[in-house]
Residue, then its C-alpha position, 0 to 999 in steps of 0.5 A: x987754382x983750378x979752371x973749368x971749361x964749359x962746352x955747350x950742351x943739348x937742350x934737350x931738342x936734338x941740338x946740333x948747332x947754335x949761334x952765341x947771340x949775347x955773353x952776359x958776362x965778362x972776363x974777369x966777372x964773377x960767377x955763381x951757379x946757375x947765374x945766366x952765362x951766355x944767351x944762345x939761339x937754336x932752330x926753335x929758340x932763344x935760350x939762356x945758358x946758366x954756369x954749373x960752375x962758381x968761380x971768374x970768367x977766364x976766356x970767352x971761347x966764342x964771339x956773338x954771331x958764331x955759330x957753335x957745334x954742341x960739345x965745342x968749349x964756349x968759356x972758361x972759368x977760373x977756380x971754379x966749384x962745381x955745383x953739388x946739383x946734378x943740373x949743372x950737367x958735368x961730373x966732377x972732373x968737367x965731364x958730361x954728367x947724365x941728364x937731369x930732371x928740368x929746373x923749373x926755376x930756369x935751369x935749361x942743361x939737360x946733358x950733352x951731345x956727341x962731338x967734345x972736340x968740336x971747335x966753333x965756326x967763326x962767321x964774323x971773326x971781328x965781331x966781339x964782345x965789346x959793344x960797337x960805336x957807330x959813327x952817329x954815335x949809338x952804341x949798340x952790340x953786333x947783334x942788337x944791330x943786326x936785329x934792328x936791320x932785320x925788325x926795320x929800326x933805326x937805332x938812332x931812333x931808339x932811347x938806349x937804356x943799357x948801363x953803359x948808354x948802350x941801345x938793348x935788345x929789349x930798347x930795339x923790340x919796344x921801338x918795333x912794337x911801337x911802329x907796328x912790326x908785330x901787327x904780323x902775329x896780333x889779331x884784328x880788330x873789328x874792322x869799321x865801314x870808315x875802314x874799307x871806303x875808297x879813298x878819294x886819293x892814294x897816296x903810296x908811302x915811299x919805297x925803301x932804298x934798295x940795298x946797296x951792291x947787285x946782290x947779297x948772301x943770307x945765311x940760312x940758319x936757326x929759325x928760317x933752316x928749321x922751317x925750310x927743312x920742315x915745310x919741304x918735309x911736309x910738302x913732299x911727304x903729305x899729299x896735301x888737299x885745300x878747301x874753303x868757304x867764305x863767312x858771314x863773320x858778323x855775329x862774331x864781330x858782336x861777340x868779340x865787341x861784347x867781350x871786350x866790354x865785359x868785366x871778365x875780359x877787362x885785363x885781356x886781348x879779345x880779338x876774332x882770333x879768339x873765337x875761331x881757335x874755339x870754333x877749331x876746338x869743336x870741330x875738331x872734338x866732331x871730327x877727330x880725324x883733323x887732329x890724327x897723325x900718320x906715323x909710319x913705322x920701321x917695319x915699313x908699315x903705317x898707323x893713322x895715330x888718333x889724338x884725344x885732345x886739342x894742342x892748338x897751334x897758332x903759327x907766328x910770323x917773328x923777327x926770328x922766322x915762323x914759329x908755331x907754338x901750341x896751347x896744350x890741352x885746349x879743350x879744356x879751357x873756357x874761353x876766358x882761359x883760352x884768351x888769356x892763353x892766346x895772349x900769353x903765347x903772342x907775347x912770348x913769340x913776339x919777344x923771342x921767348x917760345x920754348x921748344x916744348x911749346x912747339x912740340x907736340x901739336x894737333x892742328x894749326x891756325x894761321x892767321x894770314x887775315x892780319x896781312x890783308x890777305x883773303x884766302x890761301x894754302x897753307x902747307x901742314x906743319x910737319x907731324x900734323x894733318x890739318x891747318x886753317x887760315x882765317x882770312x881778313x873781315x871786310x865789310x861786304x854787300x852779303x845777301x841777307x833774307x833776299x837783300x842785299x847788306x853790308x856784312x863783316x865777311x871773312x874766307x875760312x881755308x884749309x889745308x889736309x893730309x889726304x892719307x888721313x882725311x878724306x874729302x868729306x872729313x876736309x869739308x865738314x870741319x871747314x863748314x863746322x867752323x864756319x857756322x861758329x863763326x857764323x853763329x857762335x852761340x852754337x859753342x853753348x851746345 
């Protein structure tokens, strides 16, 4: 009986490294190919790895929690058949087969890195397959605990729906969602005057209990290492100007409420959010400079590379770090289409879904930073860019109006840009561009 040992590939993003989040299987199991083996988490994504190989799991070569570098052995599998499609991604004798074409039905191995004899880097060694009984008597993985310290759950809140009585990582997502953890990558909703009055007393909640011990360690590692790298990368390399403008968002208010009462956009999230990326999207087809990139070149010279097309960028704050996945071709969607994409796109990052493909490949970003509280501020480009825009939070405000004073829905536009691309003129008539959309959206029916 013949054993196969599966290493653990590239996915196709430059992969270097990856931490075992959960095993799907157990020794023991049997296994067909393409039958989801392990879930693994990269710099960019969460990603489940299918076996090229049908057989019984033998050994399990890494526990969750390690990070293991590409090429390092993670399962074993025992009178395993290799799979006749060249997906699986290994030759006949075990070895690394050449890349294939994508699956589109799910498989995610297109090849391997350097470094076959690397060994995996236990960073919680008693930390195993098996689940962990705590003492309340919930019983949930290492990592399903450590997502629910991160997301400010309390486990023995959550009604487990795991086979064996165990809370899931999807039990511990749901109960997040519930208590609003992820109003961070939701968009407003029309604010209403009883909203923003002062109330007669304050009551602040309860400051949490610091933890316990002077002072603790975090790894800096997959999502908040990607980021890091990038946005120093970004901030040390592209001189970076800001500029904005406050707005009267009133009209766009009505819009998104009108919206929300239409048929066409009964089964769809309708927020500002919706009608800002449209107002990004056509100022920038009146400024293209906004979505250029600079490239520099390996002769040491440089080009400014223009973009004819809008991969809009909405950044999302995640229990996993910053991602800033993009809708493709953008301009090309009417605002049905662009809602619904815009709703599919928070889904996926609030359940740990983006796809790496769907972070690459940017033009401009939006960052929502309105859904903080948070007025105005400088956000750094992401990398590869030459242009973001905060939308600030709407508040009702007096706003002089035809010589009086009344109450209007006001927001602050802000960006920031890559002054080797944009110059000032450029940086201030996209922001009052997208200004006026907000100001007047009937002007998208130009």
């Amino acid at each position: 009986m013949s054993t196969q040992t599966f290493h653990l590939p590239d996915v196709g993003e430059g992969l270097t490294e990856a931490e075992i989040v959960q095993w799907r299987v157990a020794p023991g199991d049997a296994v067909a190919v393409n039958d989801v083996l392990v879930e693994i988490e990269t710099a960019k994504s969460l990603v489940e790895l299918p076996s090229p190989f049908a057989g019984t799991v033998g050994e399990l070569l890494a526990a969750e929690g390690d990070t293991v570098t590409v090429g390092a052995p993670v399962i074993t599998i025992a009178g395993a058949a290799e799979a006749q499609d060249a997906s699986a991604g290994l030759s006949a004798h075990g070895e690394p087969a050449a890349a294939p074409e994508p699956d589109p039905a799910g498989a995610v191995l297109v090849g391997y890195g350097t470094g076959a004899g690397a060994t995996s880097r236990r960073k919680r060694p008693a930390e195993r397959t098996e689940t962990v009984r705590a003492s309340v008597g919930v019983v949930a993985k290492p990592p399903v605990r450590k997502l629910a310290r991160d997301l400010g759950v309390t486990l023995a809140d959550v009604a487990p729906s795991g086979p064996a009585g165990e809370v899931t990582r999807e039990d511990v997502v749901r109960q997040a969602e519930q208590a609003s953890v992820f109003r961070n990558i939701a968009t407003p909703e029309a604010p209403t005057v009883r909203e923003h009055t002062i109330p007669v007393a304050h009551v602040a909640p309860p400051a949490p209990a610091l933890s316990p011990g002077r002072e603790e360690a975090i790894p800096v590692k997959g999502v908040r290492k990607a980021t890091a790298s990038g946005m120093v990368r970004s901030a040390y390399t592209a001189p970076h100007v800001s500029v904005w403008t406050d707005v009267d968002a009133t009209r766009t208010m009505e819009l998104v409420k009108r919206l929300k009462a239409s048929p066409d956009f009964a089964d769809i999230k309708v927020s500002p959010l919706l009608i800002m990326a449209r107002a990004v999207i056509w100022a920038v087809r009146r400024t293209p400079l906004i979505g250029a990139a600079w490239i520099d070149k390996e002769d040491g010279s440089a080009e400014i590379r223009m973009r004819n097309y809008v991969n809009l960028g909405i950044a999302a704050a995640t229990p996993r770090g910053l991602l800033v996945p993009n809708i493709k071709d953008a301009q090309d969607l009417n605002m049905r289409e662009l809602a619904r994409a815009l709703e599919k796109l928070t889904l996926t990052a609030r359940d740990g879904k983006t796809s790496p493909a769907d972070q690459q490949g940017g033009t401009v970003t939006i960052t929502n930073i309105g859904v903080f509280g948070m007025d105005a501020g400088t956000p750094i480009i992401n990398p590869g860019e030459s242009g973001i825009v905060a939308m600030g939070t709407i508040r009702q405000k007096p706003w002089v109006v035809d010589g009086e004073v009344r109450p209007r829905f006001v927001t602050t536009v802000s960006g920031s840009f890559d002054h080797r691309v944009i110059d000032g003129d450029g940086m201030s008539r996209f922001i009052a561009d997208v200004a006026s959309i907000l100001e007047e959206p009937a002007l998208l029916l130009d």
